[in-house]
Structures are given as structure tokens and as C-alpha cells.
N, C-alpha and C positions, 0 to 999 in steps of 0.2 A: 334493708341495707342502709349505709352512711349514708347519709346526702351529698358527701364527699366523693364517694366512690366516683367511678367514671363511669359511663353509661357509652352503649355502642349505638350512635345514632347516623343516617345517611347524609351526607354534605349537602350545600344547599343544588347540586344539579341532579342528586339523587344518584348517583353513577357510583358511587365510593365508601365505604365504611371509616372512619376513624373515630379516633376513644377522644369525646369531652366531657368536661364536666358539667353537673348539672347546671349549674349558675349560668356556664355560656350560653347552654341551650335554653337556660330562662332569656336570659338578653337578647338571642336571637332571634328568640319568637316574639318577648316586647314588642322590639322594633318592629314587627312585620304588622303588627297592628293600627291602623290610622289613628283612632283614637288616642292611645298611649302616647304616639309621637306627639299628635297635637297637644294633649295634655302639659309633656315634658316640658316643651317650645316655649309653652306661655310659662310656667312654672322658671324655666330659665330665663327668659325675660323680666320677668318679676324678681329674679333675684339678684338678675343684673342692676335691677333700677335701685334696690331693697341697699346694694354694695352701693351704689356713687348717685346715695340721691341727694348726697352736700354737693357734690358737684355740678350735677345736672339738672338742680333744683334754683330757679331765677331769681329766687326770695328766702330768705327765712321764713320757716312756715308760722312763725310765732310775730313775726313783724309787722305791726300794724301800719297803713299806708297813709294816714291821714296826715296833713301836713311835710307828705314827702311827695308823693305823687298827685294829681290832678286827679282821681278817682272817687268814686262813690260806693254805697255801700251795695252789693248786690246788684252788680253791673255785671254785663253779659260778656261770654268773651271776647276778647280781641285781637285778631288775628289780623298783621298788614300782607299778609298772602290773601284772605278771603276779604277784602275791601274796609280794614280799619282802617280812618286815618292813619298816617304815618307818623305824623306829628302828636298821635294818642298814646298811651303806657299801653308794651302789649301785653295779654294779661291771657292766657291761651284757654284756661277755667273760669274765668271770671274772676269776680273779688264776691269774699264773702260777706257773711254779715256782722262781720266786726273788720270789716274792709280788710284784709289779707287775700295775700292769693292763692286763691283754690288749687291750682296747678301743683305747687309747692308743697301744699296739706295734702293730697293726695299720692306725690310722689312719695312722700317722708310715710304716710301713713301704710303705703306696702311694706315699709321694714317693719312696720309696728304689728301689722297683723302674720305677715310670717314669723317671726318670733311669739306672736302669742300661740300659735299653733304649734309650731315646733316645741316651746318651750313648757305646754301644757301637756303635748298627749307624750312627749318624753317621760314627764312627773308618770303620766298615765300606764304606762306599759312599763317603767321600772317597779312601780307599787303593784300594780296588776298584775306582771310576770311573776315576783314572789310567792303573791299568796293564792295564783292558780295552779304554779308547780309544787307548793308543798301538799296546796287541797290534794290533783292528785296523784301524787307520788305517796303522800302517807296513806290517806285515805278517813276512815271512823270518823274520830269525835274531833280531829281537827279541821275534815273535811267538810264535817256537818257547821261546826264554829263561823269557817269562811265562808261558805257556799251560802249560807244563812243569811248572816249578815249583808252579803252582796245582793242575796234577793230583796231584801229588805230598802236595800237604795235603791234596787230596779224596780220598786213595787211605785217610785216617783216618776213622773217624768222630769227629766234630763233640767230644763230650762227653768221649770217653775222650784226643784232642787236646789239649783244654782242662787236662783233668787233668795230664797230662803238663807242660804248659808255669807252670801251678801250683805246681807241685811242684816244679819247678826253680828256681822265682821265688820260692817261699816263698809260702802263705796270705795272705789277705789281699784288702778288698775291690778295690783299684786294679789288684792284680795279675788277681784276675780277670775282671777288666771288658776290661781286656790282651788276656786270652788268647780268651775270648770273641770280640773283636773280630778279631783275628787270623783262627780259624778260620772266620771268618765273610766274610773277604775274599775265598777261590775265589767263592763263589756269584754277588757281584755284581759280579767281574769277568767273569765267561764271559756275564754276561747287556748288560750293557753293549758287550763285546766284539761280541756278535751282532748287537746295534741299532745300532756303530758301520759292520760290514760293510754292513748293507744299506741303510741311510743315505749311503754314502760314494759309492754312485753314481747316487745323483739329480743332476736337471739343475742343479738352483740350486749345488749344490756343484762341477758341474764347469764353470758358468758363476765362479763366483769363482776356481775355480784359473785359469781365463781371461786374469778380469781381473788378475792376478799379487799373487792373496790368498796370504799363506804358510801352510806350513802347521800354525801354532800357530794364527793366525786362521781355515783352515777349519774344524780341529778339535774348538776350542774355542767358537767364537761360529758356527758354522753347521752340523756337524756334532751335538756332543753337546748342545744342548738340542732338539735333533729325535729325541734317543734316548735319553729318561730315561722315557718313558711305562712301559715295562715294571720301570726301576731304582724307580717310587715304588711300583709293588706290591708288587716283591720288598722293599721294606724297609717297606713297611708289615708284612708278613708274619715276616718278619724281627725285628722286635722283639717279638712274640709270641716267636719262638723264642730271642734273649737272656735273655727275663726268665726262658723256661722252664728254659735252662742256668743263670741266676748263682743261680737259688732248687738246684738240683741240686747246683752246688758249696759255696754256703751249709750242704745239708743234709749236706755229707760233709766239714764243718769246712773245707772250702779256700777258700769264698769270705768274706763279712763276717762276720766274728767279735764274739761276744757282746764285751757288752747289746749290738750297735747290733741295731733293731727293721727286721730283716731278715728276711721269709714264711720266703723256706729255712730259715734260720737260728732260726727260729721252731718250726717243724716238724719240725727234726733232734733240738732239743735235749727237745721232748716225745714225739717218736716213740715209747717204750716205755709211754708214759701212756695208749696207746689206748683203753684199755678202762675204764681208774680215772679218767680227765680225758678224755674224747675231745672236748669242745671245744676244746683247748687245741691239738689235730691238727686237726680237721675247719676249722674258722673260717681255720687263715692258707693251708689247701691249699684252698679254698673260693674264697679272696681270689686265690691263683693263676690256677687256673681261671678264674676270670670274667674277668682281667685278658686272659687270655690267646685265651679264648673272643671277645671284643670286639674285640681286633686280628685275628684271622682273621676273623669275619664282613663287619669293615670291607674288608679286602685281597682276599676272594673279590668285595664291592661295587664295589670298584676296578677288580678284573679285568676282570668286566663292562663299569662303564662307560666304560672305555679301549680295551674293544676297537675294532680300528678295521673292525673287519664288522660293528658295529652302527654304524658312525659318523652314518649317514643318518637314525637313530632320535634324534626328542626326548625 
């Protein structure tokens, strides 16, 4: 049936039948999961900070402090709540090693790394949804063309791919949002492809071929949004794994290159400070982490509640 349809499911005190739709009863059971919510929480936090981090950032994250404030390079931070002087620059990250404030490069660097996720696994799952629903909705020798070739990316790992295609392209953050994106194309064409196979022989679909629907119009408006349920987890999840590559090729000089206030980027260029600055390492691999911690929590919540053997559950 549509995914539209309505479905008859019990209210939340269990007493009452009414007709909702699928989507509500996805949202409803979301929510009932701790995880997901936590996920969300921090995800909207981050993108609150991501929206007004001009505003709420106490520096230009690009502004170097030397001859404007009293400060050194890779100084700790300063806070007049936990016992700075008062009379010191407060500085809440520290300052970094080209004396900037860490605070500042970390706030600006959340918009930086949600946009390279959003704007990578997007590339990812518009190239990928094409050439998993034509694999298979047509099927033969154009099925075998793409499915081929996809294995053939998948026969690389992900990261050392990327590198590769890097390196050919020259450094640089567009380039590796590119390549990123790229190596990221097998994954949600094969899952697409699977949802378009088993989709493509319900009734409603072979009632429009019937009615002499063509088949850009089964594929596209009756086929593939009956078969994204599984494409929104895998790119929820998914962009957990872009931001974890462009911070990996940041930190090996290939992806965004200094100043811009970029985690990897942030974290390669302190790397050897561990011990003498380790906030200057721990704070933007910290900011990784959680980012990355929040879109998987969300995506394992998704998993859930799309499954469609719980679909009967409010």
C-alpha cells in the first residue's frame, strides 16, 4: 500500500482507534525514544550556534590578537567565573597557536562542518537515488553498467578513495566535499536500488502501468517516494560519516585549509601540542564527536521508527 494511505493505529492510552498517517506515527514513536530525542537536542543546538555564531562569537575567528590584547600564544582558558583575573582578556577556549580565539574557531567551525555534511551527502543521495532507481526499475545491461561500477568504488575504502581523488584535484575545501561526496554515492545507490526492486511489484504500480503510466511517471511519482524510507536513514547516518571524513582530510592538510575555522583543521594543526595545550586538541575533537555522536543516535531513532514491523505500534 501507499505510504500515504492511513493506517488504523490505538491512541497513545490505548482505549480508541483513529486513522493517522504513517509519518505521524513515525514522529510519534521518534519521540518516545531517549536516544533520538537526545540526538535531536544537541543537533538543534548546533544549529542554533551554526545560525548566530556572528553574534555570539566574542572574536573574529580569523583575528589575530597580538598587539591588541595582552595574550600569548596557547594560553589556557580564561574564565572570571572559575578564578581568572578580571583584569585578564577572557578568552573561554584559550588562544590558539597563531594567538586567536579558540572559542570563536570552534563556534564558527559548527556551521562549517554542518554544511559540509548536509551539503555532501545531499550531492550523495541525488546522484545515488538516480542511478539506484534506474539500476532497478530497468534492470539488464544497465543494471549491470551501474551496479558494476559502484562495486568497483566499493571495492576501496571510503577515506583512502577520498584521499586519492584529493590529491588529484589538489587540496582544498570544495575539492573535498567532491570527493567525499563521490565515495559516498555506492552506498545510497544499492540501498535505493533494493527499495526500488521491491516496490516495483506492488499492485498500485502495476495498476498504472495498466492505466499506460510511462515509465518516468511510475518511477519517479509512484515508485521512488514509496522507497526513500530506508534512503532518510541511510543519510541521516551518513552525514555523521561526511563530517567524520572532511574533519580526517582537514587534519592530513587535504581538506579546508588554514585560518578557515575548520575541527580537522583545527586539530591537525595542534596535534603535537597534546601535552603542553591539550585543550587546543581535546575541545575541537570533542566538537567532532558530539556532532557525530547526535547524527547516529538520531539515524539508529530513525531506524526504529520506520521500521515497518513495528508499523502497527503508536
Amino acid at each position: 500500500m501507499d505510504q500515504e494511505n492511513k493506517l488504523q493505529t490505538l491512541d497513545a492510552e490505548g482505549l480508541s482507534l483513529k486513522s493517522v498517517s504513517l509519518w505521524q506515527v513515525t514522529w510519534r514513536r521518534l519521540f518516545r525514544r531517549r536516544s533520538a530525542v537526545i540526538g535531536m537536542v544537541i543537533l538543534g543546538v548546533m544549529v542554533l550556534i551554526a545560525l548566530t555564531a556572528q553574534w555570539i562569537a566574542p572574536y573574529d575567528p580569523l583575528k589575530v590578537l597580538i598587539g591588541v590584547e595582552d595574550v600569548k600564544r596557547r594560553e589556557p582558558p580564561c574564565i572570571h567565573l572559575l578564578g581568572c583575573p578580571a583584569d585578564k582578556p577572557q578568552h573561554i577556549a584559550g588562544i590558539d597557536g597563531n594567538v586567536r580565539d579558540e572559542f570563536s574557531r570552534l563556534l564558527y567551525g559548527t556551521r562549517l562542518s554542518l554544511m559540509v555534511g548536509f551539503s555532501t551527502v545531499t550531492f550523495a543521495i541525488i546522484i545515488g537515488t538516480v542511478l539506484g532507481a534506474l539500476s532497478g526499475y530497468f534492470g539488464g545491461w544497465i543494471d549491470n553498467i551501474i551496479m558494476r561500477t559502484m562495486d568497483v568504488l566499493l571495492a576501496f575504502p571510503s577515506l583512502l578513495l577520498a584521499i586519492a581523488i584529493v590529491t588529484v584535484l589538489g587540496p582544498g575545501l570544495i575539492n573535498a566535499l567532491l570527493a567525499i561526496g563521490i565515495v559516498s554515492i555506492p552506498s545510497y545507490a544499492r540501498v535505493v536500488r533494493a527499495s526500488v526492486l521491491s516496490v516495483r511489484e506492488m499492485d498500485y504500480v502495476s495498476a498504472t502501468r495498466a492505466l499506460g503510466g510511462s515509465n518516468m511517471q511510475i518511477l519517479f511519482r509512484r515508485i521512488l517516494p514509496n522507497a526513500l524510507t530506508p534512503l532518510i536513514v541511510q543519510g541521516t547516518l551518513g552525514i555523521a560519516t561526511a563530517i567524520l571524513d572532511a574533519a580526517a582530510l582537514s587534519f592530513l592538510g587535504l581538506g579546508a585549509q588554514p585560518p578557515t575555522p575548520e575541527w580537522g583543521s583545527m586539530l591537525g594543526s595542534e596535534r603535537n601540542q597534546v601535552f603542553t595545550a591539550p585543550h587546543l586538541v581535546f575541545l575541537p575533537g570533542f566538537a567532532i564527536m558530539l556532532t557525530v555522536l547526535a547524527f547516529n543516535l538520531l539515524g539508529d531513532g530513525l531506524r526504529d521508527a520506520l521500521d515497518p514491523r513495528l508499523a502497527h505500534v503508536s
